[in-house]
ZAGU-44181 format. One record per residue: residue in three letters; x negated, y, z negated of N, C-alpha, C, O, CB in turn. Coordinates in steps of 0.1 Angstrom, whole numbers, padded with zeros to 4 digits, always signed. Last residue first. Glycine has a CB too. Example, Ala and Ser with C-alpha at 12.3 -4.5 7.8 and 13.67 -1.06 7.14 Angstrom:
<recs>
Ser-0128-0022-0071-0137-0011-0071-0129+0000-0079-0134+0011-0080-0141-0006-0057
Ala-0132-0057-0078-0123-0045-0078-0132-0033-0078-0142-0033-0085-0113-0045-0090
</recs>
This chain:
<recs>
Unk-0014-1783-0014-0026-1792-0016-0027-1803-0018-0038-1808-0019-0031-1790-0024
Unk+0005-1774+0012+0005-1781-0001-0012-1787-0005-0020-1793+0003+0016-1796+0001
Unk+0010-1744+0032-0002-1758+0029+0000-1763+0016-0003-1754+0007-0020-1755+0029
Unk+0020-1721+0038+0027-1732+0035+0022-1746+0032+0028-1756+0030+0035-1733+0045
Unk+0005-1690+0027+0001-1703+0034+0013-1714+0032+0015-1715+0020-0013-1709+0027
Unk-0002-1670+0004-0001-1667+0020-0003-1683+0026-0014-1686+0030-0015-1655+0026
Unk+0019-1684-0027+0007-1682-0015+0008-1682+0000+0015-1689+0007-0003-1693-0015
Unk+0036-1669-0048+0038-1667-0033+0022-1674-0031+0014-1666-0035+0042-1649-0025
Unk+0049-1663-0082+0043-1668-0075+0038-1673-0061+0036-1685-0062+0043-1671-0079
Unk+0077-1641-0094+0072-1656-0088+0062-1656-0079+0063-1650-0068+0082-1662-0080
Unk+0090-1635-0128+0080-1633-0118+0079-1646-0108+0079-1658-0112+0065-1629-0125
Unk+0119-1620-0137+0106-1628-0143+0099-1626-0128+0101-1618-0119+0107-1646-0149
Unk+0156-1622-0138+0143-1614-0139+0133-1620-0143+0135-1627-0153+0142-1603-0147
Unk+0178-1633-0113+0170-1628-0127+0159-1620-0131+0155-1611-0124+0166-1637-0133
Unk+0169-1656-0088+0173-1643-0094+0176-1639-0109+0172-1648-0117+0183-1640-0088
Unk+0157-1667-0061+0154-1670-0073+0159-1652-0076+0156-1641-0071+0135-1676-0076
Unk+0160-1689-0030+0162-1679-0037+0160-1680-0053+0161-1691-0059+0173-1676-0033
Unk+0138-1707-0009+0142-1706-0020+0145-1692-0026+0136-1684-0027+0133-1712-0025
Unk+0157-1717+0025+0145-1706+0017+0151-1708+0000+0162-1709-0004+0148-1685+0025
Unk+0152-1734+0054+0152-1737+0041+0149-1723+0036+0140-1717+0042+0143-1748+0036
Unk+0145-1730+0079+0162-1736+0079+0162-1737+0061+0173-1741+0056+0165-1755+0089
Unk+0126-1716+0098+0125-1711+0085+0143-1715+0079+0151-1707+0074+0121-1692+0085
Unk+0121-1717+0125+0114-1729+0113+0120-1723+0103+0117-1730+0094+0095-1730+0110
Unk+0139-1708+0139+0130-1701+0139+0118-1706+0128+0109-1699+0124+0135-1689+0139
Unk+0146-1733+0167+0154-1721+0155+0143-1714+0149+0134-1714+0158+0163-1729+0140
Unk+0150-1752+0189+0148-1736+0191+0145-1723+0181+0144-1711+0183+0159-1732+0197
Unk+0159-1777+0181+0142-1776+0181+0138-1760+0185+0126-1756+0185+0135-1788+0193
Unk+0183-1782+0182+0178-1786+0197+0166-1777+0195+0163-1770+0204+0188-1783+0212
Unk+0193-1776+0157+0195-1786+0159+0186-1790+0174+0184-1802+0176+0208-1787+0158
Unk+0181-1748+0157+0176-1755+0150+0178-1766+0153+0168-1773+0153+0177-1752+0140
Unk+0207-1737+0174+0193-1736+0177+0180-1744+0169+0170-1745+0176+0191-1722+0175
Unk+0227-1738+0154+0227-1748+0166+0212-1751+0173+0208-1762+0177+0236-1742+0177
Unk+0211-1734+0120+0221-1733+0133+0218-1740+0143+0209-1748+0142+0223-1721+0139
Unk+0205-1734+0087+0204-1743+0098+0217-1739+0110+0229-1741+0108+0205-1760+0092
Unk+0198-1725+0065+0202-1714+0069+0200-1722+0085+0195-1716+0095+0193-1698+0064
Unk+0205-1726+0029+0202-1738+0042+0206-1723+0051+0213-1714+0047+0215-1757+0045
Unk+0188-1723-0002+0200-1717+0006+0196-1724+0018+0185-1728+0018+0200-1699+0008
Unk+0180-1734-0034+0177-1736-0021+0189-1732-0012+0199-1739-0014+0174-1749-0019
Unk+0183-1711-0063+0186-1720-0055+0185-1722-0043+0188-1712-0037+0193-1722-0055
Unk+0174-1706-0095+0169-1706-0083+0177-1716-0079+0180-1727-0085+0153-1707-0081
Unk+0169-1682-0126+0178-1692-0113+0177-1695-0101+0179-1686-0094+0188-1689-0110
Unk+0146-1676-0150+0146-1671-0134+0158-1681-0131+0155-1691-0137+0130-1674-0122
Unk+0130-1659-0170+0144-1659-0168+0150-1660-0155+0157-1652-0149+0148-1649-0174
Unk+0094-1667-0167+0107-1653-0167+0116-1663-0168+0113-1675-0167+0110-1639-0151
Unk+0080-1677-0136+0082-1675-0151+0091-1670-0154+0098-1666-0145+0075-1669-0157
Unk+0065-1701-0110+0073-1689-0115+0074-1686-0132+0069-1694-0140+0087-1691-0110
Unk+0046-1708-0083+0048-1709-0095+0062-1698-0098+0067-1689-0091+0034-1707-0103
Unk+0045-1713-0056+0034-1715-0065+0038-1720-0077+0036-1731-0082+0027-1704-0067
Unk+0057-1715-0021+0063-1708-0036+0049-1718-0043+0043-1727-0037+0086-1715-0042
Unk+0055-1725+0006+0045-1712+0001+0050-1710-0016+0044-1702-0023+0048-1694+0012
Unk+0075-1737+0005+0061-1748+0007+0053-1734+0002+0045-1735-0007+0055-1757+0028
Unk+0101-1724+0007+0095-1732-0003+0083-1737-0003+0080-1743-0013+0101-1743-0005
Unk+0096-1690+0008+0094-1703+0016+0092-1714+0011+0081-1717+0009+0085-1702+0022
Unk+0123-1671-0007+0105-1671-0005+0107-1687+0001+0116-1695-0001+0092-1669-0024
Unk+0139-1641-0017+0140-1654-0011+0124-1659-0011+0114-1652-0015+0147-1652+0006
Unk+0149-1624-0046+0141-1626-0039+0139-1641-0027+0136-1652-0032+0134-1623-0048
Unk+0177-1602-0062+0167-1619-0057+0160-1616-0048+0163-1606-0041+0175-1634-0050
Unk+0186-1579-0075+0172-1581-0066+0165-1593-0068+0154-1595-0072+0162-1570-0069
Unk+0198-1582-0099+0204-1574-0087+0196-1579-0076+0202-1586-0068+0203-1557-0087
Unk+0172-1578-0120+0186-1584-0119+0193-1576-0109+0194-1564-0111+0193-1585-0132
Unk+0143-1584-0107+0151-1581-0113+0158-1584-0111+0159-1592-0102+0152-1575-0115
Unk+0109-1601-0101+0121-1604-0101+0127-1597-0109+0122-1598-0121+0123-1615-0103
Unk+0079-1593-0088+0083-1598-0100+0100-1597-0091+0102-1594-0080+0078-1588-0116
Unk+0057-1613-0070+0068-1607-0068+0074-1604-0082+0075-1615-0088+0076-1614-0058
Unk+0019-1617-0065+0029-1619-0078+0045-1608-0075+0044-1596-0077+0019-1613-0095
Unk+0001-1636-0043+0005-1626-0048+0017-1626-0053+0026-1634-0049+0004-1617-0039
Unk-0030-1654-0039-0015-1651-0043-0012-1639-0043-0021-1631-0043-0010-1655-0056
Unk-0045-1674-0014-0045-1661-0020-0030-1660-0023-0021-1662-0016-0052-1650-0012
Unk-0051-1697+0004-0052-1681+0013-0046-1670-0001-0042-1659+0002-0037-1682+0033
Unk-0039-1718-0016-0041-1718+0000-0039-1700+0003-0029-1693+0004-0027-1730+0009
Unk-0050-1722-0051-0034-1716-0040-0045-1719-0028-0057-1723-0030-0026-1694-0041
Unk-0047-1729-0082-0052-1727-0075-0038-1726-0062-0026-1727-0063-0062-1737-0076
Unk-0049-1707-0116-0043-1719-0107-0048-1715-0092-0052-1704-0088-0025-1721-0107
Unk-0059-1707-0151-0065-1704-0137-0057-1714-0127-0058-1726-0128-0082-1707-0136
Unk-0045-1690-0178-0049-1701-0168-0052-1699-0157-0048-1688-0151-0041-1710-0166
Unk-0049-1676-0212-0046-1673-0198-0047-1689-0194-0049-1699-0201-0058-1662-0190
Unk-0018-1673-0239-0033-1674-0230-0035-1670-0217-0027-1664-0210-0039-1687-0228
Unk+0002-1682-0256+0000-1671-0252-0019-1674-0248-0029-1676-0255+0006-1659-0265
Unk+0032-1703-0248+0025-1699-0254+0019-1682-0247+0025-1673-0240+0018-1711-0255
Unk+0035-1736-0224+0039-1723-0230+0028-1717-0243+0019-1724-0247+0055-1727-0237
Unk+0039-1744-0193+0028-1736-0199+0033-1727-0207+0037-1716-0204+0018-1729-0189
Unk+0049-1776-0170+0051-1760-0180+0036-1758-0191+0028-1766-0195+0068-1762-0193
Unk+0056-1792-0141+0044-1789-0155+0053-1776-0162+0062-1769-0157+0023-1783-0148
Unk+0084-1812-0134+0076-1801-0130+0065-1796-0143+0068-1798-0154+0086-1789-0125
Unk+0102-1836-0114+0098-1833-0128+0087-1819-0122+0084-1817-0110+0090-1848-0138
Unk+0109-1846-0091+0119-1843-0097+0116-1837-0111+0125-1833-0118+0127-1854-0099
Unk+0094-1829-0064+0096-1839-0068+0104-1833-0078+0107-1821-0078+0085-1847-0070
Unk+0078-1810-0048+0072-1808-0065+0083-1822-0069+0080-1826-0080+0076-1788-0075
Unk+0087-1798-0020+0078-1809-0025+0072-1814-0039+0062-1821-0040+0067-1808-0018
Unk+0104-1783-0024+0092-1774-0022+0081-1790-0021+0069-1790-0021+0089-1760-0040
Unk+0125-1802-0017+0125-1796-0006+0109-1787-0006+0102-1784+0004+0139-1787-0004
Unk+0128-1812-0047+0122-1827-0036+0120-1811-0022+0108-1813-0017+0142-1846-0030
Unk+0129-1792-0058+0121-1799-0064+0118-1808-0051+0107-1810-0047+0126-1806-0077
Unk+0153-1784-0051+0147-1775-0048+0134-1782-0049+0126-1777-0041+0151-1765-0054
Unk+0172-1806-0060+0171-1804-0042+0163-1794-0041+0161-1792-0029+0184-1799-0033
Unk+0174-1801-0083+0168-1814-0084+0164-1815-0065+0155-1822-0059+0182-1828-0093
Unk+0185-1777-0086+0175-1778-0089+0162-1788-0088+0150-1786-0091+0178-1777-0095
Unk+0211-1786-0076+0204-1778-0070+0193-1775-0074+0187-1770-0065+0207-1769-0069
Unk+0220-1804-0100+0215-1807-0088+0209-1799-0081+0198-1804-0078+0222-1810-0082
Unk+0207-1778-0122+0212-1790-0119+0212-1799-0107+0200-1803-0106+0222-1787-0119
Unk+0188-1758-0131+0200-1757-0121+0206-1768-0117+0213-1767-0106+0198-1752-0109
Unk+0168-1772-0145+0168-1762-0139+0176-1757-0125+0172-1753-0114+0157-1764-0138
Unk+0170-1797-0148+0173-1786-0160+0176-1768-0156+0182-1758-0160+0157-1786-0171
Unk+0164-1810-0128+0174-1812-0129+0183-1799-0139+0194-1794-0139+0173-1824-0134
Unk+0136-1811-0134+0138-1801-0124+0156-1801-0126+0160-1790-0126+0131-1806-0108
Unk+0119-1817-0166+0128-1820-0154+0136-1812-0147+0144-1805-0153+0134-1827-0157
Unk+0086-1810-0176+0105-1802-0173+0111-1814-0160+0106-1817-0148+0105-1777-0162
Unk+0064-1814-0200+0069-1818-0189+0085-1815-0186+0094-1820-0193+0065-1830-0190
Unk+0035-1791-0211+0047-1798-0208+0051-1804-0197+0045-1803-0186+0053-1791-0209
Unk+0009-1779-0229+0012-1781-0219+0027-1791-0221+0030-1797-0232+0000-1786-0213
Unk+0005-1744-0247+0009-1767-0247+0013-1766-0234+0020-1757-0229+0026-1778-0260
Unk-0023-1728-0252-0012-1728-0243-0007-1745-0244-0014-1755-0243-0016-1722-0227
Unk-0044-1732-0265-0038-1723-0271-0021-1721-0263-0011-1715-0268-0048-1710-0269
Unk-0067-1735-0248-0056-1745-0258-0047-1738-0264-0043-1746-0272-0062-1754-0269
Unk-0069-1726-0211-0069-1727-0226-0062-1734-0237-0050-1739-0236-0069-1717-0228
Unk-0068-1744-0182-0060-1733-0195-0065-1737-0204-0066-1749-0207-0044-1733-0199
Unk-0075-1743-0150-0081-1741-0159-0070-1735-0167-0063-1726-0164-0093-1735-0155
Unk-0062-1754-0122-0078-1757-0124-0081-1755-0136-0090-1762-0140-0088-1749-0116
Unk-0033-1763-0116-0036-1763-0125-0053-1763-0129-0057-1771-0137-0030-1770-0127
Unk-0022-1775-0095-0026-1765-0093-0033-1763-0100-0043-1759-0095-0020-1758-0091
Unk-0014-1801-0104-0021-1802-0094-0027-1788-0091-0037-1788-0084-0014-1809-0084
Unk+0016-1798-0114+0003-1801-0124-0014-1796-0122-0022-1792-0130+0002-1816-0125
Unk+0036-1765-0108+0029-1782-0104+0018-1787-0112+0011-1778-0116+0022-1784-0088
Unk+0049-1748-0128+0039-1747-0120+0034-1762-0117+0029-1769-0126+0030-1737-0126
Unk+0063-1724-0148+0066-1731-0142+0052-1736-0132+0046-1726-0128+0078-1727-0137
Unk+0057-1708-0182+0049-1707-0167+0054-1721-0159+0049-1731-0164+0030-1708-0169
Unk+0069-1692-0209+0066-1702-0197+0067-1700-0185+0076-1694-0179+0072-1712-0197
Unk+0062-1667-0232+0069-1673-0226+0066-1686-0218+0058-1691-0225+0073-1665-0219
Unk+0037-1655-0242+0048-1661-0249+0057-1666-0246+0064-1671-0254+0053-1656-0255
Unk+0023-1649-0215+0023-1639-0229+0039-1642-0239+0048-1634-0242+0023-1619-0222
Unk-0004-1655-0200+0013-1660-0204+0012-1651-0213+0002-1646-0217+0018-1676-0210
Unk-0020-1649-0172-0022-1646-0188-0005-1644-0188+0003-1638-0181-0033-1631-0193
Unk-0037-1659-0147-0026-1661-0151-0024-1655-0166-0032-1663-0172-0023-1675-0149
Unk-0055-1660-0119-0055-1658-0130-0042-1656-0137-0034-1649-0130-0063-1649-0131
Unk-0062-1679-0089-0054-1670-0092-0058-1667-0110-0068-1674-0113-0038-1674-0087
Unk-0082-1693-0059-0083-1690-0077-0073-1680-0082-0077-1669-0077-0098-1683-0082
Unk-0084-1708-0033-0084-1696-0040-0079-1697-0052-0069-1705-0053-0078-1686-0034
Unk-0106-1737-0026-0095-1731-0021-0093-1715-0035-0100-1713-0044-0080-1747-0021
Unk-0129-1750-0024-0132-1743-0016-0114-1737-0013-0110-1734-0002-0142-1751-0004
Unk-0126-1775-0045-0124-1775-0031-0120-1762-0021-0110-1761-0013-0114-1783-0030
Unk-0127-1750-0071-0125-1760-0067-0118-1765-0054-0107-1762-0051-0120-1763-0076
Unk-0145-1739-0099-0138-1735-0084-0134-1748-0082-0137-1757-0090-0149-1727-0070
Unk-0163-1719-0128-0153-1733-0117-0148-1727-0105-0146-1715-0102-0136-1742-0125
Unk-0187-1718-0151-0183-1710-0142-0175-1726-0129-0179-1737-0125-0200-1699-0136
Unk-0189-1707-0187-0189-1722-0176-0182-1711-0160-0174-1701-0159-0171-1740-0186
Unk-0211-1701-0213-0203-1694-0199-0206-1706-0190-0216-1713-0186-0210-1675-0192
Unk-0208-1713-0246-0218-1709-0234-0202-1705-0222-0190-1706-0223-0232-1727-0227
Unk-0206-1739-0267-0206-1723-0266-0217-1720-0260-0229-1722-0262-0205-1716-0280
Unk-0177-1761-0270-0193-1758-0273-0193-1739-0267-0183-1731-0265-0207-1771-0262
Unk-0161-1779-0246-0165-1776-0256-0176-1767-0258-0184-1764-0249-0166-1786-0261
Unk-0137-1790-0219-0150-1776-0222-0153-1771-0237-0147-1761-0241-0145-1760-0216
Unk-0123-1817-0212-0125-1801-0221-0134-1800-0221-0142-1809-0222-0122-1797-0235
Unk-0108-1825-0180-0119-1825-0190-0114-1819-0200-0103-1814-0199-0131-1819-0185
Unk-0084-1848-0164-0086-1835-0168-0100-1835-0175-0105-1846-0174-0075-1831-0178
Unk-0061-1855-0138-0071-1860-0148-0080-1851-0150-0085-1845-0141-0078-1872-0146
Unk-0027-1855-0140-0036-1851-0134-0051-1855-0141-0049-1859-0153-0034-1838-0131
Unk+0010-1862-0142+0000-1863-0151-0012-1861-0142-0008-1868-0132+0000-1877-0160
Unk+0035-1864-0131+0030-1849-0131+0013-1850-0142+0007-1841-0148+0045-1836-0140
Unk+0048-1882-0134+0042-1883-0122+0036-1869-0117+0034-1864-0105+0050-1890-0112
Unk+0063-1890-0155+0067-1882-0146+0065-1878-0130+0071-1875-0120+0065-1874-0151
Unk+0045-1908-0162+0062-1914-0163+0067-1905-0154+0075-1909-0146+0072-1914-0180
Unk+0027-1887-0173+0023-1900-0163+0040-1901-0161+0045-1891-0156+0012-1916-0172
Unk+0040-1869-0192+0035-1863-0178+0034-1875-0166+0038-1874-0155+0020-1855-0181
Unk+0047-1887-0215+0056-1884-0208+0050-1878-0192+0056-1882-0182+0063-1876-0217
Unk+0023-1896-0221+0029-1905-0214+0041-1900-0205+0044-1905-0195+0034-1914-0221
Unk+0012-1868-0227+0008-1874-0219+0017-1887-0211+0018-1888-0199-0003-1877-0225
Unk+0029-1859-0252+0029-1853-0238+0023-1868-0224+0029-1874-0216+0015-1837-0240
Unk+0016-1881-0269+0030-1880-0263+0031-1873-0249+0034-1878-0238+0039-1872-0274
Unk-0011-1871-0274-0010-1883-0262+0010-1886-0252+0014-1889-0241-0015-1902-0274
Unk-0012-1837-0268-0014-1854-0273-0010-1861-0265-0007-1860-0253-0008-1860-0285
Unk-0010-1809-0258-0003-1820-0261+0000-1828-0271+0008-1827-0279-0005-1826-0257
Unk-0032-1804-0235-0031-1798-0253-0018-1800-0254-0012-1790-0252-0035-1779-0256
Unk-0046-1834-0223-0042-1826-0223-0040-1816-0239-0044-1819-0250-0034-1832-0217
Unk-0051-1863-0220-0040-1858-0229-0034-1848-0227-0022-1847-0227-0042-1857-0240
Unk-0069-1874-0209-0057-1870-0204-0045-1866-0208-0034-1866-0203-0054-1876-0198
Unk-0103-1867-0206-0096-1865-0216-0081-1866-0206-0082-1859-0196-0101-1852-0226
Unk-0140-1861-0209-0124-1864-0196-0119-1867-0211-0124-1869-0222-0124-1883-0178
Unk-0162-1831-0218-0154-1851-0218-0137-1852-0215-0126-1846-0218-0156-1860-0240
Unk-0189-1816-0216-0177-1819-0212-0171-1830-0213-0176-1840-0207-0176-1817-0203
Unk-0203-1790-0236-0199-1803-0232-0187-1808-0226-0176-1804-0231-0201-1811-0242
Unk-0225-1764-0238-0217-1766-0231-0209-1778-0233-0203-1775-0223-0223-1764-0221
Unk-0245-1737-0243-0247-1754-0248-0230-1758-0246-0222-1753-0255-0255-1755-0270
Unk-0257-1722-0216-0254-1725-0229-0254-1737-0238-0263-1746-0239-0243-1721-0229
Unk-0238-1721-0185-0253-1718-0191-0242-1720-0210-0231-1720-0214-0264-1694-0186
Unk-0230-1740-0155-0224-1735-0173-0237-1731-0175-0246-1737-0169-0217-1748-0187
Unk-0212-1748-0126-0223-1744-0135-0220-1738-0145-0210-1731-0147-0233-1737-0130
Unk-0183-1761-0113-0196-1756-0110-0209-1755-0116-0218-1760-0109-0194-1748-0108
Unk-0160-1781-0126-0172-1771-0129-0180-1768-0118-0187-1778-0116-0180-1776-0138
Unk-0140-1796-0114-0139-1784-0111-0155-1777-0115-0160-1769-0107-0126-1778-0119
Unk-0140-1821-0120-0142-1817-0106-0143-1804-0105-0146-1800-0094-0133-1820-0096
Unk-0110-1821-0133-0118-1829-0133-0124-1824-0118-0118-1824-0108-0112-1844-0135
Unk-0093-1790-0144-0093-1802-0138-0105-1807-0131-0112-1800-0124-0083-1803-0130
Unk-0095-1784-0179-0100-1780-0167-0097-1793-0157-0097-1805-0162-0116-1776-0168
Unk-0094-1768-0211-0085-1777-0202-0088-1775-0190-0083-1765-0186-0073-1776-0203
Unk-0112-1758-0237-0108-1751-0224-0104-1772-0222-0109-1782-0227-0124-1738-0211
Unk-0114-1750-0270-0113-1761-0262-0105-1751-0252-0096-1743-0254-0105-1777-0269
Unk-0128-1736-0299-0119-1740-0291-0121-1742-0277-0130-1735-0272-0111-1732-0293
Unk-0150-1741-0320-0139-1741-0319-0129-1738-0311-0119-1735-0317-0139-1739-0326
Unk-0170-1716-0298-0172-1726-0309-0157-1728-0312-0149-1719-0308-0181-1720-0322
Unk-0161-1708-0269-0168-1707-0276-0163-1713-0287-0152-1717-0286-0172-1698-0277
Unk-0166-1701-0232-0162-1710-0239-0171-1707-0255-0184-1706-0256-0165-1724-0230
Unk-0156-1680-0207-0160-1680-0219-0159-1695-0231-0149-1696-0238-0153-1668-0222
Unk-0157-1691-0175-0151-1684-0188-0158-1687-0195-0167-1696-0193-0139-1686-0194
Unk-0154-1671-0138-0162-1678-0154-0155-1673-0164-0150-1663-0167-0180-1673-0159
Unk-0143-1686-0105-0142-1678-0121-0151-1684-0125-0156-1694-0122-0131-1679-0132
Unk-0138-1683-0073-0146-1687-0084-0139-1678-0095-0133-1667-0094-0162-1685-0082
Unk-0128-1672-0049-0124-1685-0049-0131-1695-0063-0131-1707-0064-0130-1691-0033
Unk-0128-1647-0051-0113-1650-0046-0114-1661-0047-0103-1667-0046-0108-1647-0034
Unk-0151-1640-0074-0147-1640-0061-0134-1649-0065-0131-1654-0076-0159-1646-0050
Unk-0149-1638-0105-0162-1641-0099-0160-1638-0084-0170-1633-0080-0167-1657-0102
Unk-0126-1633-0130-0128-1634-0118-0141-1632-0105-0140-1623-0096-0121-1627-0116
Unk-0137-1643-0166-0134-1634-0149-0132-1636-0137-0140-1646-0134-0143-1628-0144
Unk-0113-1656-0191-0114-1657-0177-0120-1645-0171-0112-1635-0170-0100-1660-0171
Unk-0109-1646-0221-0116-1658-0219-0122-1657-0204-0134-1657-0203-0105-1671-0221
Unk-0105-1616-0234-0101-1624-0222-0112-1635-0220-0123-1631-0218-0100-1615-0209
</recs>
């Protein structure tokens, strides 16, 4: 495992000879070793990825972590989750994104793909817009959250609803659609805030932070 968990709001990884950590700009804290860092926006990609991520407006500015020593990150004092893909894909805003290994390509999804219109209304309502990051392969990553995650998994029978502004991420074999649950009471400011919820069914996992705060 490349990643520990240092506290709820730090990690350290392992960085060593031949291969390259992906971190967002700002993030290090301290490294022992022999260490280097150089901005980079490609990403583990290339450059293709890259234009496509900018065009999308999912492109973020990044470092790598070369060389060989223990780098330790956090970033704006918000909470640290750990992530280990295991061959599949990781749905997830760019911006969350504090730390992945290379071993994982990064991507760009149009939300559209992902249920069609309804997909393209789930994108503008969680606030993630019309395109979204992906993480395929087999590694770990570090994403960031408001007040701490916790991981629902998803079976078949058993959707799960969840708040769009609190939703993170997801994986798996998932369908998701924005359900409206707006009554009269909502129209004259009585209702109970909750007129949106994202449902997701299938099986895989989804991502929750205790918090409706976008970063």
């Amino acid at each position: 495992m490349t990643f520990d968990q240092l506290n709820s709001k730090m990690i350290e990884a392992t960085v060593r000879p031949g291969q390259t950590l992906y971190c967002l700009r700002g993030a290090m804290l301290a490294y022992r070793g022999e260490v280097s860092f150089t901005p980079t926006s490609t990403g583990a990609q290339g450059v293709g990825g890259m234009i496509g991520r900018r065009l999308a407006g999912e492109s973020v500015p990044l470092m790598k972590a070369e060389g060989d020593g223990r780098v330790m990150f956090g970033y704006a004092g918000r909470h640290v989750h750990l992530i280990e893909i295991t061959g599949d894909t990781l749905h997830i805003e760019a911006d969350r994104l504090m730390v992945f290994e290379d071993s994982l390509q990064q991507g760009t999804m149009f939300m559209g793909s992902q249920g069609g219109v309804r997909g393209m209304i789930r994108g503008q309502v969680t606030g993630q817009g019309l395109f979204t990051t992906t993480l395929t392969g087999r590694g770990w990553c570090a994403v960031l959250a408001h007040g701490g995650v916790i991981e629902l998994p998803v079976r078949p029978g058993r959707s799960i609803h969840v708040d769009p502004q609190a939703y993170i991420a997801h994986r798996g074999q998932l369908d998701n659609r924005i359900g409206a649950n707006v009554g009269w009471r909502d129209v004259i400011g009585r209702g109970s805030g909750e007129a949106f919820q994202l449902e997701l069914s299938g099986t895989g996992t989804v991502y929750v932070q205790a918090s409706e705060e976008k970063l």
